[in-house]
C-alpha positions in Angstrom: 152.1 90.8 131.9 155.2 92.7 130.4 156.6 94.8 132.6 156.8 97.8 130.5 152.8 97.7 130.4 153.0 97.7 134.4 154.8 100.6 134.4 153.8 103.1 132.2 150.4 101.8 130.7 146.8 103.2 131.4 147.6 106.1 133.3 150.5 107.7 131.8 151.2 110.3 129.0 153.3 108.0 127.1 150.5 105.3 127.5 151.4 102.2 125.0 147.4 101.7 124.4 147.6 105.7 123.0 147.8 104.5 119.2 144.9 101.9 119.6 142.6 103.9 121.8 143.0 107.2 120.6 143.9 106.7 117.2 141.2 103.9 116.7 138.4 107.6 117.7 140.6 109.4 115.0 140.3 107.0 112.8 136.5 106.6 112.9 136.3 110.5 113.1 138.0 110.9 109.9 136.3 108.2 108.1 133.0 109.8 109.2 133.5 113.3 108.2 135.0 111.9 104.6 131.6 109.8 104.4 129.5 112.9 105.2 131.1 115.1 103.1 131.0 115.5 99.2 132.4 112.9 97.0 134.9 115.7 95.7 136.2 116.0 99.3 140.3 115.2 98.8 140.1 113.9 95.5 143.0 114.0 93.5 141.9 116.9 91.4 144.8 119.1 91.8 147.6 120.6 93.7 145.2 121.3 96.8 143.3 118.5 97.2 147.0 117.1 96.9 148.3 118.7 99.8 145.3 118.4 102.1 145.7 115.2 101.5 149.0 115.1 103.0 148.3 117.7 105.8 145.4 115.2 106.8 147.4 112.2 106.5 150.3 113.7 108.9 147.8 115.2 111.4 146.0 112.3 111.9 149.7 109.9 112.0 150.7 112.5 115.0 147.7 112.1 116.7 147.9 108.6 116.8 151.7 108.3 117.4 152.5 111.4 120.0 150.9 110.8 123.3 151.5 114.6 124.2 149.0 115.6 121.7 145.8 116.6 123.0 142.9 114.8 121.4 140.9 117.3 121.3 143.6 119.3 119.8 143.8 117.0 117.1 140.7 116.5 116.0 140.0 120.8 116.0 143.0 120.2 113.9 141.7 118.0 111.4 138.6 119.7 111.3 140.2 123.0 110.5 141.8 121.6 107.6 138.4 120.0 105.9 136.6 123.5 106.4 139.2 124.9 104.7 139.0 122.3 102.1 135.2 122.6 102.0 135.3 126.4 101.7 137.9 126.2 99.2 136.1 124.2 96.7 132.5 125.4 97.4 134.0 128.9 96.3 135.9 126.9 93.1 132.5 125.6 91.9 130.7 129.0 91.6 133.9 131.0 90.4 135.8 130.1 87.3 138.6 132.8 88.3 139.1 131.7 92.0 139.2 127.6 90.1 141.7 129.0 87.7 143.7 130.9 90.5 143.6 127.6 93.0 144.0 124.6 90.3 145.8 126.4 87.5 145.3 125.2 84.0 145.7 122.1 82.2 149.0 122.2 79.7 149.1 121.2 76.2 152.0 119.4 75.5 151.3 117.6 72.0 149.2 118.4 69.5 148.5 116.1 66.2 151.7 114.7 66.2 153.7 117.9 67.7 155.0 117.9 70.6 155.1 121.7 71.8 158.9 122.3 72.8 158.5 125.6 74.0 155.8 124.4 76.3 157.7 121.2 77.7 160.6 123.6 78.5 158.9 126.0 80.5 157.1 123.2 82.4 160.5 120.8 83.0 158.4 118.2 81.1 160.5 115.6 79.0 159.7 114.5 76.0 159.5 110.3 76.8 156.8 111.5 79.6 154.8 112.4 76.6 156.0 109.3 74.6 154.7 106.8 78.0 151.4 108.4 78.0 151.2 107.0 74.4 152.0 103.9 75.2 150.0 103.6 77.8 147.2 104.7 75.7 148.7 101.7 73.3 148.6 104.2 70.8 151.6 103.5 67.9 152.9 107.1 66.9 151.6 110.8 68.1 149.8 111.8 65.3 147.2 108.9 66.5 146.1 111.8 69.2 144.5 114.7 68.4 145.8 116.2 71.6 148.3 115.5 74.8 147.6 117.1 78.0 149.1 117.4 81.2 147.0 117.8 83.7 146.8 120.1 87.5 147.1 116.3 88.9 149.9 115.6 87.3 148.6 113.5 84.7 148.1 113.1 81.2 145.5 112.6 79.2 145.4 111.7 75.6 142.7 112.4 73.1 142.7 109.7 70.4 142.0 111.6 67.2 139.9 109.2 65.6 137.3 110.1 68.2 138.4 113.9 67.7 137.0 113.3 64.0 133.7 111.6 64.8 132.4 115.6 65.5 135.7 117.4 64.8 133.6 120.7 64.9 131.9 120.2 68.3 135.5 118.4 69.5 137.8 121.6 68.8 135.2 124.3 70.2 135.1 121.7 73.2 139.0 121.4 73.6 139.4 125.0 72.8 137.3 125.8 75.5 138.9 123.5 78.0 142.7 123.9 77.0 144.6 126.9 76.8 146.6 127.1 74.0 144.6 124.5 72.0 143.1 127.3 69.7 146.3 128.7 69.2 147.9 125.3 68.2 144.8 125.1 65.7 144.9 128.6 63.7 148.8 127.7 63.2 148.3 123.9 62.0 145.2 125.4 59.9 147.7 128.1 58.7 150.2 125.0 57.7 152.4 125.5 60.2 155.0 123.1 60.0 156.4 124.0 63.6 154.2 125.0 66.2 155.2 128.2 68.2 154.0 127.6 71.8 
């Protein structure tokens, strides 16, 4: 038997079987909780679920990896951090101001064919970021998208304009509802605006 297990294993704070003991409890204690909880619970919905993601992730990698950290301790830690992300989003599904507040709001970057300057400058977003997302869309030019948006994940999503026109009615009062800016973009393109202001 190696030595080093002879001389500090078992017993000792610094235990070598810690990680696979203790961690192998956080592990399962983690994965149960997840299971038992919503589906919405650290999805990748926005800035929060981002970062209790990450605060999740680096309290369970200390419990596992520091010895000195009380089990107990740890797990009182971890549930702390999904009441806090329960609480938050129970409250974000029954209040569109506290969702608005938490998640802020989607960006519109490009609209039929126009990319909004104004609004890629104030959000540090470059204009090839907004040329990939075509691409990846394998759409050919930007007037092929009725709308670019950048998402609170991050993201963007692209909405092709030839399934815009299939109800353009119902599709603008939905988009204007869901997008900020989007009905401002569409009284100056139905003004003939050749630039768009936002």
């Amino acid at each position: 038997m190696p030595e080093v297990l002879l001389q500090i294993d078992w017993w000792q704070k610094s235990q070598v079987l810690h990680p696979v003991v203790v961690g192998s409890a956080a592990l399962i204690f983690v994965y149960l909780a997840l299971r038992l909880s919503s589906n919405r619970t650290l999805a990748p919905n926005d800035l929060f679920s981002w970062i209790g993601s990450v605060v999740i992730g680096s309290t369970l990698s200390r419990i596992i990896t520091n010895a000195n950290i009380d089990f107990v301790r740890g797990l009182l830690s971890l549930c702390t951090v999904l009441l806090f992300d329960f609480t938050a989003t129970f409250l974000m599904s029954r209040s569109k101001t506290l969702q608005k507040i938490i998640k802020g709001p989607p960006l519109l970057v490009c609209f039929r064919g126009a990319i909004l300057t104004k609004t890629c400058h104030n959000n540090r977003v470059e204009h090839s970021s907004v040329l990939q997302a075509i691409r990846r869309e394998r759409l050919a030019c930007l007037s092929q998208a009725e709308c670019i948006v950048l998402e609170t994940t991050g993201n963007f999503s692209v909405v092709y304009r030839s399934y815009a026109e299939a109800d353009l009615e119902d599709a603008e009062r939905t988009l204007s509802d869901a997008i900020p800016g989007y009905s401002q973009a569409l009284d100056q393109w139905q003004k003939g605006a050749t630039t768009l202001d936002l």
